[in-house]
C-alpha positions in Angstrom: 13.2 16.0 30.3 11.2 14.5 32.8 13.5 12.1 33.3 16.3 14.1 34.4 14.4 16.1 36.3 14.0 12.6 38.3 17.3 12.1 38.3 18.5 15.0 39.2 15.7 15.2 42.4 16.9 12.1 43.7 20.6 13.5 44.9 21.0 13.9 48.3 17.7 12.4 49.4 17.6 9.2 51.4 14.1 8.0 50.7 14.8 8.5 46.7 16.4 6.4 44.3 19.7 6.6 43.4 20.8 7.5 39.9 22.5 4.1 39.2 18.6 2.8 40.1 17.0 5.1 37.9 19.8 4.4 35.4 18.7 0.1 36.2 14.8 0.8 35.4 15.7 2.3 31.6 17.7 -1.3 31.0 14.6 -3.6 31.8 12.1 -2.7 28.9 13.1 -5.1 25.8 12.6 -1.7 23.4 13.3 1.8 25.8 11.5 4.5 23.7 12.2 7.9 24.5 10.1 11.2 23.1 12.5 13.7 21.9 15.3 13.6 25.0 16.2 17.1 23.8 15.4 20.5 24.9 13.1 22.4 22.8 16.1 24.8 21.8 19.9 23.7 22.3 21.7 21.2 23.4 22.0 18.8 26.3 23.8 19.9 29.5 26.5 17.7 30.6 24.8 16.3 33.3 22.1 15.4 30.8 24.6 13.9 28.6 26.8 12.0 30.7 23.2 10.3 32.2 22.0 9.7 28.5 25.3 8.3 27.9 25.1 5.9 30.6 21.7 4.6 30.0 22.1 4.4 26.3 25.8 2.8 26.3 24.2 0.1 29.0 21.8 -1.0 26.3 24.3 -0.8 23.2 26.4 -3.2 25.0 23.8 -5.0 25.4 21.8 -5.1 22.3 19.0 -3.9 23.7 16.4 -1.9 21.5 16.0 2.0 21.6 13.7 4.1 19.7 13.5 7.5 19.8 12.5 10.7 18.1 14.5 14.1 17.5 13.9 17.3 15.9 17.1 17.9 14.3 17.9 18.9 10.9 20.8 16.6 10.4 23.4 14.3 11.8 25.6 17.3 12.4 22.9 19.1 14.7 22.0 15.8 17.0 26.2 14.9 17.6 25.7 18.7 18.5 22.9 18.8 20.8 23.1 15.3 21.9 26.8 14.7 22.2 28.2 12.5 19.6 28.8 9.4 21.7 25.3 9.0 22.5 24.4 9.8 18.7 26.5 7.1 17.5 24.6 4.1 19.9 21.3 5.3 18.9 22.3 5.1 14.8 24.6 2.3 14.7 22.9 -0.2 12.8 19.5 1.5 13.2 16.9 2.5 10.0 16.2 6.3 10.4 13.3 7.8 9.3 13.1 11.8 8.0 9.9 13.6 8.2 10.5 17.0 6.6 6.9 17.9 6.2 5.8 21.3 8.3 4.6 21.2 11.6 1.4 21.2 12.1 1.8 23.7 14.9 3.1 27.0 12.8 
């Protein structure tokens, strides 16, 4: 979330980076992980998407590495909260890992 917040802070300023620069810095690492890019509750908004999309696609094509956690229940609920093009370049290919066990939070 973090992330987008950066993105989204850096419109209309002239001393910030641009998106397409922030978009650059998540294509250098040789593995990108990201910690659960969704909202605790919900989905993405479009603008969260469509920069997701952009980062993500850039290293699909590119068969660069990304890792990354999710709370969701099934494939259904991450094409749903995520948006189903950006679910499909973080599975392709990819082992997956389901941890069911309860949360050590409740």
């Amino acid at each position: 979330m973090d992330f987008f917040a950066t993105v989204r802070d850096s419109f209309g300023r002239d001393d910030g980076e641009t998106e397409s620069e922030l978009i650059r810095y998540l294509t250098k690492p040789e593995i990108l992980i990201l910690s659960d890019p969704l909202p605790p509750a919900g989905k993405l908004t479009e603008f969260q998407t469509g920069v997701l999309f952009r980062a993500l696609d850039y290293r699909y094509s590119r068969c660069q590495p990304t890792w990354t956690t999710v709370n969701c229940a099934s494939r259904k609920e991450l094409d749903e909260r995520m948006g189903s093009q950006n679910a499909a370049r973080l599975i392709h290919g990819s082992p997956k890992l389901f941890c069911d066990w309860e949360s050590y939070r409740d």
